[in-house]
C-alpha positions as CSV (number, residue, x, y, z in Angstrom):
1,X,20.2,38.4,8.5
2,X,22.0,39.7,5.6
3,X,23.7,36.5,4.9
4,X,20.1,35.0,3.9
5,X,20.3,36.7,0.3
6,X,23.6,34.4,-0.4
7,X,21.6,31.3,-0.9
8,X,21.9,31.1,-4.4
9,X,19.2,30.7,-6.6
10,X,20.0,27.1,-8.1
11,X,18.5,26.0,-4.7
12,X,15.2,25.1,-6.7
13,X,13.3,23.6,-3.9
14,X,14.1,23.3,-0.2
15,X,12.0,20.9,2.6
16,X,12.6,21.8,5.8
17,X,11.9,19.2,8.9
18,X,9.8,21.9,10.7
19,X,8.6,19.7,13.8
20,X,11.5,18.5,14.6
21,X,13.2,22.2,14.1
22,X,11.1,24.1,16.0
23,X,12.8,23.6,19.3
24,X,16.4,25.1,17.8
25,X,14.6,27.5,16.6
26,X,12.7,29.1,19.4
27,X,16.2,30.3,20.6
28,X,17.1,32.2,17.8
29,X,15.2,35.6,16.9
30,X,14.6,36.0,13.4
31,X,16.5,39.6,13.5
32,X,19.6,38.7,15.1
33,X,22.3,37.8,13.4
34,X,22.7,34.2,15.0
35,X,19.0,33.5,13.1
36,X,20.9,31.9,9.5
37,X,23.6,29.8,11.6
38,X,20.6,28.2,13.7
39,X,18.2,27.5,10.7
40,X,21.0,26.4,8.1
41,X,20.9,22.5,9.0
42,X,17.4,22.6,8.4
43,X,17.1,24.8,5.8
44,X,19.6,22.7,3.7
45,X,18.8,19.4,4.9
46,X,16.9,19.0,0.9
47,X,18.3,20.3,-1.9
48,X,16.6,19.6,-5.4
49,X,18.6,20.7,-8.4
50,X,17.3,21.2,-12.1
51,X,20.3,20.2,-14.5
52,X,20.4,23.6,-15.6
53,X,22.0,24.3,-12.5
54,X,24.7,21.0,-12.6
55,X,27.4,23.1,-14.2
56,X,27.1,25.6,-11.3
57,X,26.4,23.2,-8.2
58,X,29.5,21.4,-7.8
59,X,31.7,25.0,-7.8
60,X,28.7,26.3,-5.3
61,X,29.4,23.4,-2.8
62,X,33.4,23.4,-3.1
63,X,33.5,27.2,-2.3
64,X,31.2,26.9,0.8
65,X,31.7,23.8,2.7
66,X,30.0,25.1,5.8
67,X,26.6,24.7,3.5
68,X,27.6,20.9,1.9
69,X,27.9,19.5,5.4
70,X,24.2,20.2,6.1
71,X,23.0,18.6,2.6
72,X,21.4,15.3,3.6
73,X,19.3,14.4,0.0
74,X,20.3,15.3,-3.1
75,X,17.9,15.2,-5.9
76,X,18.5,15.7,-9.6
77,X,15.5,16.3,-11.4
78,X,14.3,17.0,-15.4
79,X,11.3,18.1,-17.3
80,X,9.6,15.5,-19.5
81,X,11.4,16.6,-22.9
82,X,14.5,18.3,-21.3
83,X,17.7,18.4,-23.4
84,X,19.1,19.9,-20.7
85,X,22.9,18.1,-19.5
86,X,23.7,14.2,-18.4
87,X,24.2,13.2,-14.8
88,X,26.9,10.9,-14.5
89,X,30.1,9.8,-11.9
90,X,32.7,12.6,-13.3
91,X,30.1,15.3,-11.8
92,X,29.1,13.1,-8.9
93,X,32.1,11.5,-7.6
94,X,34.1,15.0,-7.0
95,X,31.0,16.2,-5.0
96,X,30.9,13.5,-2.7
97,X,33.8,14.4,-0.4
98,X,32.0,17.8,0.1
99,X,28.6,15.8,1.3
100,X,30.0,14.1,4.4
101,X,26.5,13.7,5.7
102,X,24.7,12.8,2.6
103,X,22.5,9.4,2.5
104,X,19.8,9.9,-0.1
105,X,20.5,10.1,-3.4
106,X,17.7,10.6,-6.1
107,X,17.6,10.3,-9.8
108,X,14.3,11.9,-11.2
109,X,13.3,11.5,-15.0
110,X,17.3,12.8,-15.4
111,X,19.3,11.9,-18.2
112,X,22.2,9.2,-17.3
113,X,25.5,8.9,-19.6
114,X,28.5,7.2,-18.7
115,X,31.2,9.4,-18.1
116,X,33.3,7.8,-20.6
117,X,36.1,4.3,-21.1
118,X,38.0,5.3,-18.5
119,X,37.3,4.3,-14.8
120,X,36.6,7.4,-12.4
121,X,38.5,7.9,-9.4
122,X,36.8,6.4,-6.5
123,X,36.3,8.3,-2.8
124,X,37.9,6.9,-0.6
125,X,36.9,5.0,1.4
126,X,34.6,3.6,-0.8
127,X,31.0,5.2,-0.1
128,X,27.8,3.8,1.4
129,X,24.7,5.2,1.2
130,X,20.8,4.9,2.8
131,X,19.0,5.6,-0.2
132,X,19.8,5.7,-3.9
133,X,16.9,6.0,-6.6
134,X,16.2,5.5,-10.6
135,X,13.0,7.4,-11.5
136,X,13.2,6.4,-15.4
137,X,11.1,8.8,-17.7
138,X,9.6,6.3,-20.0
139,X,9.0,8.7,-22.7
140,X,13.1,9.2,-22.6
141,X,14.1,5.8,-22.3
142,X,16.9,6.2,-25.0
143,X,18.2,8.0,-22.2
144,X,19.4,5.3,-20.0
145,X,21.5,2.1,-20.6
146,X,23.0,-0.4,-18.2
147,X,26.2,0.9,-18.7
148,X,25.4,4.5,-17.9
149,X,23.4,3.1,-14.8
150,X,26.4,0.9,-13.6
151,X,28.2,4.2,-14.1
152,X,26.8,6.2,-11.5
153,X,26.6,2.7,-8.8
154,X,30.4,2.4,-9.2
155,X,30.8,5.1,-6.8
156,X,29.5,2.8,-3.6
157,X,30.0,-0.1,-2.0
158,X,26.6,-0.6,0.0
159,X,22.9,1.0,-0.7
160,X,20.7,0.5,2.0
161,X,17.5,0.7,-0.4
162,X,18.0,0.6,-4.5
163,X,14.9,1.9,-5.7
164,X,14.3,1.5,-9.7
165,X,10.7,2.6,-11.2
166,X,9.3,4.1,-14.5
167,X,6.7,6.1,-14.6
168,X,4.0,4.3,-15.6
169,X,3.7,1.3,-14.1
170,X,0.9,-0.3,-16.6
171,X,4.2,-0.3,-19.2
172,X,7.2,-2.2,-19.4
173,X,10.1,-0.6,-20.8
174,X,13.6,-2.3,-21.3
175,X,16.8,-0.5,-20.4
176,X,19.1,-1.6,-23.4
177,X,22.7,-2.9,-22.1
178,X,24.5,-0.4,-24.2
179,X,28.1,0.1,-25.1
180,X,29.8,-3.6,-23.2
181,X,32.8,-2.6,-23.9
182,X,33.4,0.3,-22.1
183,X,34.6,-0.6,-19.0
184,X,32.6,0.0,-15.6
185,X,34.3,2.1,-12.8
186,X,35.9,-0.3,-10.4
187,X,34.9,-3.5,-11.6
188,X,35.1,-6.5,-9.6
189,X,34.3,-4.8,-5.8
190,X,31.2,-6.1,-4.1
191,X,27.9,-4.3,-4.4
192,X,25.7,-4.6,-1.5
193,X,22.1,-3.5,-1.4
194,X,19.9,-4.0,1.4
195,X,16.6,-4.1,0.0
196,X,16.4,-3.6,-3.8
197,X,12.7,-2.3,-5.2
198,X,11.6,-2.9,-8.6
199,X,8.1,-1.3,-10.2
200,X,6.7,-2.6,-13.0
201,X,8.2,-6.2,-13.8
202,X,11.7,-8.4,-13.3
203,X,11.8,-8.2,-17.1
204,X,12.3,-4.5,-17.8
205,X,15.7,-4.2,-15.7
206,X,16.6,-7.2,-16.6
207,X,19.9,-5.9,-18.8
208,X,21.1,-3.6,-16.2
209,X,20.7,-6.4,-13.2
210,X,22.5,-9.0,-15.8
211,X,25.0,-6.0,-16.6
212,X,25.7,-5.6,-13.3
213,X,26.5,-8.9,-11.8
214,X,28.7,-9.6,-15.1
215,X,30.7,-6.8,-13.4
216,X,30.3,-7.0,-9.9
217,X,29.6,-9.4,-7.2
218,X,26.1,-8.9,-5.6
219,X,24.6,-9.2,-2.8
220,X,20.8,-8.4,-2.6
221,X,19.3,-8.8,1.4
222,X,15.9,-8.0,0.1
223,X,14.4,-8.1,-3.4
224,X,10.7,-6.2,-3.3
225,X,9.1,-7.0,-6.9
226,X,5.4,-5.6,-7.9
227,X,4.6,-7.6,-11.0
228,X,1.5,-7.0,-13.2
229,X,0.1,-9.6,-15.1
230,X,-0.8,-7.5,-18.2
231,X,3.1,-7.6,-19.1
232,X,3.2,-11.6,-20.2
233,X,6.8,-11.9,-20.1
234,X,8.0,-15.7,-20.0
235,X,11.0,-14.7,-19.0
236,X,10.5,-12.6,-15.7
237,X,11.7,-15.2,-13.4
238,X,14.1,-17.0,-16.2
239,X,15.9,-13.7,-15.9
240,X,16.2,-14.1,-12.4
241,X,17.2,-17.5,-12.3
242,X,20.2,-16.4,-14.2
243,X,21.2,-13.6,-12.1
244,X,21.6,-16.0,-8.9
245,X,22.3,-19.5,-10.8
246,X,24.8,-18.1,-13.6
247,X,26.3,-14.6,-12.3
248,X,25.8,-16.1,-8.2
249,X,24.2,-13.0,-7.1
250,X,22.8,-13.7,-3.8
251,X,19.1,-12.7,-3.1
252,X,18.3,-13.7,0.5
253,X,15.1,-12.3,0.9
254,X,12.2,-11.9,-2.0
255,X,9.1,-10.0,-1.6
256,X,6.6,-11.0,-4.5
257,X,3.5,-8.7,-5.4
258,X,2.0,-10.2,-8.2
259,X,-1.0,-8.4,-9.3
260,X,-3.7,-8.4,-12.0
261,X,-4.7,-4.8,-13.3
262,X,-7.7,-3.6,-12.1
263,X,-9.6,-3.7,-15.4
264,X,-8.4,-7.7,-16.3
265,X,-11.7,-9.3,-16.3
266,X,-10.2,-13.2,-15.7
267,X,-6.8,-12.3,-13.5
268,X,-6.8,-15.8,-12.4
269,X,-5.8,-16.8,-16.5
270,X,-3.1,-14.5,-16.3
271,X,-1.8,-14.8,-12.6
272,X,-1.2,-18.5,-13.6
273,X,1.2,-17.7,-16.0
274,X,3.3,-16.1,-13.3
275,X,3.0,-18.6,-10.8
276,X,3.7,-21.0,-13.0
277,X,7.2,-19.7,-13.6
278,X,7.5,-18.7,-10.4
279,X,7.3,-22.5,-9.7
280,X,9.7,-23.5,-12.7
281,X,12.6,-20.6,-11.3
282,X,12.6,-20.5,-7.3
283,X,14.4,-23.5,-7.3
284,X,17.5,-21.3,-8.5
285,X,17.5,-19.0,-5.9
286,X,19.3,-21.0,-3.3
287,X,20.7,-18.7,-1.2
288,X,16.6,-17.3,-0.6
289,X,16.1,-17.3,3.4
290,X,13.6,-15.6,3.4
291,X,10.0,-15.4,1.4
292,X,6.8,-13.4,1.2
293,X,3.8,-13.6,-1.0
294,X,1.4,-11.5,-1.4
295,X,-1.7,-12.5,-3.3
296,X,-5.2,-10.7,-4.7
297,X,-8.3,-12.5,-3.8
298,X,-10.7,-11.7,-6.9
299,X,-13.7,-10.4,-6.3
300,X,-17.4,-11.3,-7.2
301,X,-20.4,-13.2,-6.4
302,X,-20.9,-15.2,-3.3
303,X,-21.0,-18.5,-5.6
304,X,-18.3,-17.1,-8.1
305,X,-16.1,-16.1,-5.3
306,X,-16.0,-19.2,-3.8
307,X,-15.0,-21.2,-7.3
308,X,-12.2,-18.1,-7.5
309,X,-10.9,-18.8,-4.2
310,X,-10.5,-22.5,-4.5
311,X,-8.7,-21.8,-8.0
312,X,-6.4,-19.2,-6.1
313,X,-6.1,-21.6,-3.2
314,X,-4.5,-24.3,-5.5
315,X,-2.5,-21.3,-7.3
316,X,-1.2,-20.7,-4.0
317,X,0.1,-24.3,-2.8
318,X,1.3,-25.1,-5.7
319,X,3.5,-22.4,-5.8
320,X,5.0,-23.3,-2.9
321,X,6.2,-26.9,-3.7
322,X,9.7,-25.9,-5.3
323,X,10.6,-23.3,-2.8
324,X,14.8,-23.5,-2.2
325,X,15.2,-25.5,1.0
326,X,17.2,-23.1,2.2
327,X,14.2,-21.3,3.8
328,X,14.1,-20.2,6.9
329,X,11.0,-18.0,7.1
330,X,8.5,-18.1,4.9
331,X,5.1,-15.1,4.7
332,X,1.7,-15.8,3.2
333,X,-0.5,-12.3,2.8
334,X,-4.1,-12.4,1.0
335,X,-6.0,-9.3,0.5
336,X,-8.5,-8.5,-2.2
337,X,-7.8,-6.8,-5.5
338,X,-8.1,-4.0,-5.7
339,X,-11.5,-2.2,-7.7
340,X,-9.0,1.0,-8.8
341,X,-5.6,2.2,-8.2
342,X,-7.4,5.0,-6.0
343,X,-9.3,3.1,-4.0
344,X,-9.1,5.4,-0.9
345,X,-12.1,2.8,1.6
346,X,-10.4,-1.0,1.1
347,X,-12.3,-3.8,1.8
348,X,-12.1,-5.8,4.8
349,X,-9.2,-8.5,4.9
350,X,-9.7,-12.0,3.1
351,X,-10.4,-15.0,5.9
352,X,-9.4,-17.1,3.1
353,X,-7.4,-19.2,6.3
354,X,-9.9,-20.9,7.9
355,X,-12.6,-22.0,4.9
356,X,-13.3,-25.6,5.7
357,X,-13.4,-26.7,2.3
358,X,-10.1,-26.3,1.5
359,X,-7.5,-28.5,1.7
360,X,-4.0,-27.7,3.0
361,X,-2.5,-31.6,2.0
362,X,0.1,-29.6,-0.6
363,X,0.9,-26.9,1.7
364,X,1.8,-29.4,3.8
365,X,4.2,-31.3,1.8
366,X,5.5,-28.2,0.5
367,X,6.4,-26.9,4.3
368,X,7.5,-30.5,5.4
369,X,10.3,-30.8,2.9
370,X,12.1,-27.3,3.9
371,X,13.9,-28.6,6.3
372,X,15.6,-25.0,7.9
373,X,12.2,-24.0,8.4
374,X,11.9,-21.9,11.6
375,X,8.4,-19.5,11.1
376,X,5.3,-19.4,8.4
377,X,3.4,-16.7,8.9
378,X,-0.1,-16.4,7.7
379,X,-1.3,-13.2,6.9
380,X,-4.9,-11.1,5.9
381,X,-4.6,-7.5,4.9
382,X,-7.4,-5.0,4.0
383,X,-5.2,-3.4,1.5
384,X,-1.6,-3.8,-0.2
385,X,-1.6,0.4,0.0
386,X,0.9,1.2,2.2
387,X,-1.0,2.9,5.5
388,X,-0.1,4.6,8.5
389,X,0.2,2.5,11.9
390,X,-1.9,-0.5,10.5
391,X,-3.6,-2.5,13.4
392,X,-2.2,-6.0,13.4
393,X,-3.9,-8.7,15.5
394,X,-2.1,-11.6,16.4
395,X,-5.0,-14.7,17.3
396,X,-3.9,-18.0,19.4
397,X,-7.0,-19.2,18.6
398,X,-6.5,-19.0,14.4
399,X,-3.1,-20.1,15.6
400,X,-4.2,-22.9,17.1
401,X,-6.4,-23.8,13.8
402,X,-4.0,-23.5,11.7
403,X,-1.5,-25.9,13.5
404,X,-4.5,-28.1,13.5
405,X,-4.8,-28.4,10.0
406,X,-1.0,-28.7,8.7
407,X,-0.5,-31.2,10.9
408,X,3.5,-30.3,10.9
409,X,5.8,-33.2,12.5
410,X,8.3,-30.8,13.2
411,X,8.1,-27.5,15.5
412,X,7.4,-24.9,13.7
413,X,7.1,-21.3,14.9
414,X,3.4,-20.5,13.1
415,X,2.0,-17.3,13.4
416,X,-1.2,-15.4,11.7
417,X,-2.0,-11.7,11.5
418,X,-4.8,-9.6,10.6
419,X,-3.9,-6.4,9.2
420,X,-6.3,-3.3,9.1
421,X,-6.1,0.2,8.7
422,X,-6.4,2.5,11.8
423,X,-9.7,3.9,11.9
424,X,-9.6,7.8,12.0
């Protein structure tokens, strides 16, 4: 029990798994002296640092290695205005050895610099990871560029999930490239990242994703992209376009979320910009095998509604008429906008699918000429909040409606879901 007072005090926060702990546990009584050796994987399965305590950490870990082994997520954190130190790969890449079982890694509101013009020694072998994330403090965005970025993802090879948000998600902030001459750690080795998320917009990580493929080849399984109509940037999807088409990064599958704020009185005038160069840019992406769209349903009026849902309904197909026809699957989810961003009761999903007035002639076309086709999925959700074990009801019936009306030469696999939130 006496070892307990050795856990040093730069250990600023610790979670501990409980449930699944409690079995190890019940073995072990909290006076003997077996008690620390039994809760030590749990106890330092989290371990969030302040960057007072940088200097310290990395001397911490190399003198106990029985404690790095048991460090699963690592997260750096700052205060709003900190001046406190930079994180970057000189301070990273000689802790990694002593973190065999790491896998999330997690930038908060931190300061990033590069660690300088010459390359850092890499692990070896080259390191994967589950998680990695850039929480940027928008009030501190001279404290990131590209370059300082790139520094830190020289150390791996593969991210399972690349997360990249600001903290306020109404605002779109721009990473500037910084210094290009300074040369990146290991240029030239392929980057793989599972499923890369971007909050806010395309536009505002635009530098570091162009920075990056100048550097690196890229290859991104999943692109997951909330975009708010309030930002008005042209070139969201021009930047895009030039990632795949001029730097051949390879996006295979993209998740779109475009959304209207809350308070936008007429989304439908600004959702059109987006689709509209959503339209001009998928083209470009022609290694995409893989799309999903997700798109708000304005609310109203019974007799407003239904002029705003024939307006989204053309949004919607014509969208889909320059998909790559490399396609293999292909997702369309409605759901309504939401009132607030704390909406906690949603509304039930749209059944925007089966309105006889509408026609699906340019759905059709736009499905008939993707000729790898194998599945289109048709989707209703109550909410784009993510829930807990959503119900999801698959209907032969709507299936069989929907078959009906595309009117599809070719087999296609065709499925529809209704997605709801578990009632409590």
């Amino acid at each position: 029990m006496a070892n307990v007072v050795h856990i040093p005090e730069l250990v600023d926060h610790i979670v501990a798994n409980l449930e699944s702990s409690k079995r190890s546990l019940l073995a072990c009584s909290l006076v003997s002296s077996t008690w620390y050796l039994c809760v030590r994987p749990y106890l330092f399965h989290t371990v969030c640092l302040q960057l007072s305590k940088i200097s310290t950490f990395p001397t911490f870990i190399k003198s106990t290695n029985s404690i790095g082994q048991y460090i699963q997520k690592l997260c750096f954190r700052s205060h709003r205005n900190s001046s406190l130190p930079y994180v970057n790969s000189a301070i990273l890449a000689p802790l990694l050895p002593h973190l065999p079982c790491l896998h999330s890694l997690h930038f908060l509101g931190v300061g990033i610099r590069s660690a300088g013009e010459a390359p850092v020694p890499q692990p070896e072998p080259r390191r994967k990871i589950h998680s990695l994330e850039f929480h940027f403090n928008s009030n501190r965005w001279d404290k990131y560029t590209s370059q300082d970025v790139l520094d830190i993802l020289g150390l791996f090879s593969h991210a399972d999930e690349l997360r990249l948000s600001y903290d306020d998600t109404g605002s779109v902030y721009i990473i500037p490239r910084g210094n290009t001459t300074v040369p990146v750690p290991i240029p030239g080795h392929t980057l793989t990242i599972s499923i890369l998320v971007l909050k806010s917009a395309i536009h505002g990580y635009s530098p570091l994703l162009i920075s990056l493929a100048e550097t690196r080849s890229v290859i991104i399984e999943c692109l997951d992209v909330e975009m708010f109509s309030s930002g008005m940037h042209e070139k969201e999807w021009e930047d895009l376009g030039t990632l795949t088409h001029t730097y051949r990064a390879t996006i295979q599958t993209l998740i779109f979320k475009p959304r209207a704020d809350y308070w936008v009185r007429t989304p439908l005038v600004l959702m059109r910009r987006i689709f509209f160069y959503l339209h001009s840019n998928l083209p470009n992406l022609q290694s995409l095998q893989s799309f999903t769209l997700y798109l708000e349903i304005p609310e109203g009026s019974e007799s407003t509604s239904q002029k705003r849902e024939l307006k989204t309904w053309t949004l919607l197909s014509g969208s889909l008429l320059n998909l790559p026809t490399s396609l293999r699957h292909i997702k369309l989810v409605l759901l309504p906008q939401m009132i607030s961003r704390t909406d906690v009761m949603p509304p039930p999903p749209i059944r925007l699918w089966f309105r006889d007035e509408l026609s699906w002639k340019v759905i059709r076309k736009a499905l008939h000429r993707l000729t790898a086709l194998e599945t289109a999925t048709f989707a209703s959700v109550g909410s784009i909040l993510a829930s807990h074990n959503p119900e999801i009801h698959h209907d032969e019936v709507l299936v069989a409606k929907i078959k009906a009306r595309l009117q599809l030469a070719r087999s296609i696999v065709i499925r529809h879901e209704t997605v709801e939130r578990r009632s409590s």
